[in-house]
N, C-alpha and C positions, 0 to 999 in steps of 0.2 A: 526944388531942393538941389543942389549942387554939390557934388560928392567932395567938396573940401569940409564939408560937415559931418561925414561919415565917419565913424573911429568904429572900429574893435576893440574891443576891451577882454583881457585875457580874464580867462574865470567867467564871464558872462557868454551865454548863448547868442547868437544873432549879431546885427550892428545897431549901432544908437548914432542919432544923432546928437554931436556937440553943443549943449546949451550955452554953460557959460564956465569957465576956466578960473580955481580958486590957489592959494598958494601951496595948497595938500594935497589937490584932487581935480576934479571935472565934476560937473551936473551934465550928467547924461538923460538924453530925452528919449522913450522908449518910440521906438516908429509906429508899432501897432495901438497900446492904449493912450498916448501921448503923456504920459506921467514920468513926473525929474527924479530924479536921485544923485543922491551924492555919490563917487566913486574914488577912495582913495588912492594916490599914489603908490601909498606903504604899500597895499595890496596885488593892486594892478597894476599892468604895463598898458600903455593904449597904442593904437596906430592907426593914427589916418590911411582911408583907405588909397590915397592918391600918391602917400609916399611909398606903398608896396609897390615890390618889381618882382617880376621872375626871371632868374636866370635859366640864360642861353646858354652855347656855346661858345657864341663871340662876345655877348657883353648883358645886357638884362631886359627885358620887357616890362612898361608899367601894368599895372594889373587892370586896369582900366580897359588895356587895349585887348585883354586877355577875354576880358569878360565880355565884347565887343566881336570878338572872333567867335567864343561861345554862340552869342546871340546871333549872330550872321548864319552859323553853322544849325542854330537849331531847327529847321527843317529839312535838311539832309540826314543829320545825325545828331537827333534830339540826344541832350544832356544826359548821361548815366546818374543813377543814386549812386549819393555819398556813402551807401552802406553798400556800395557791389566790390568783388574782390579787387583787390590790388593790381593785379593783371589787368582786369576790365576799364580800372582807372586810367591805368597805366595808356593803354592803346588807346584809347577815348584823348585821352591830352593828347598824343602822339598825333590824333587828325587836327584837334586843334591847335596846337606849338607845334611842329613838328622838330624846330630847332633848341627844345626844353636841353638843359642839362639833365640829364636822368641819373647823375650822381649826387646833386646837389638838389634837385626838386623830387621831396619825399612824396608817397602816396596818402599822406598826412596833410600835405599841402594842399593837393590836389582835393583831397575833400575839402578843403576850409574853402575853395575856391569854386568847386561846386554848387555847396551848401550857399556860399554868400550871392552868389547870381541868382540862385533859386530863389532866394528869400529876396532879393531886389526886384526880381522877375512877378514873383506872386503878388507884390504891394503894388506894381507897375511904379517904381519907382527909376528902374534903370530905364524907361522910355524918357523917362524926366531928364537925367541930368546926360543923356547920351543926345536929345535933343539943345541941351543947354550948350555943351561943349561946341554943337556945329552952329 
């Protein structure tokens, strides 16, 4: 799997991958039971996870490399829960970006970023396409 197939999709929990793309919507593939669904435009926004970046200071990081620094870091300083205080987020990013904007990257974020590694990480999905990229 190759994460230009990844989307988010607001309103929905987790990521899905990209089935196939209609002039209203998306069929989205659920990762865990493999089942499609339609997913309207009108409704939802969607976003590949490959065009998220996070902002720096100087200019933005792909999320890609974010979740990479994550995974590199998780045995020095395994991952916090998405449900620990905002502080706890906060400093937790802070070893891994160190260079985060902390004006523009909410502790909102930082859970969506999180949560979406933890759920790549549990499927063994992010060994897949972090091997694919090298």
């Amino acid at each position: 799997m190759k994460i230009q197939e990844l989307i988010a999709v607001s309103g929905l929990p987790g990521l899905y991958k990209m089935a196939a793309s209609r002039a209203n919507g998306l069929i989205v593939e659920d990762l865990d039971t493999g089942k499609r669904k339609f997913v309207s435009m009108r409704k939802h926004q969607f976003s590949p996870l490959e065009t998220i970046a996070v902002f720096t200071m100087t200019d933005s990081v792909a999320l890609t490399e974010v979740l990479q620094k994550i995974h590199a870091l998780r045995e020095e300083t395994p991952p916090v829960s998405h449900k620990s205080s905002n502080d706890e987020l906060r400093s937790y990013f802070r070893e891994v970006l160190p260079e985060h904007d902390e004006y523009r990257v909410f502790p909102k974020d930082i859970k969506k970023i999180i949560k979406w590694y933890n759920f790549l990480n549990d499927r063994n999905l992010f060994e897949q396409f972090t091997d694919e990229e090298e």
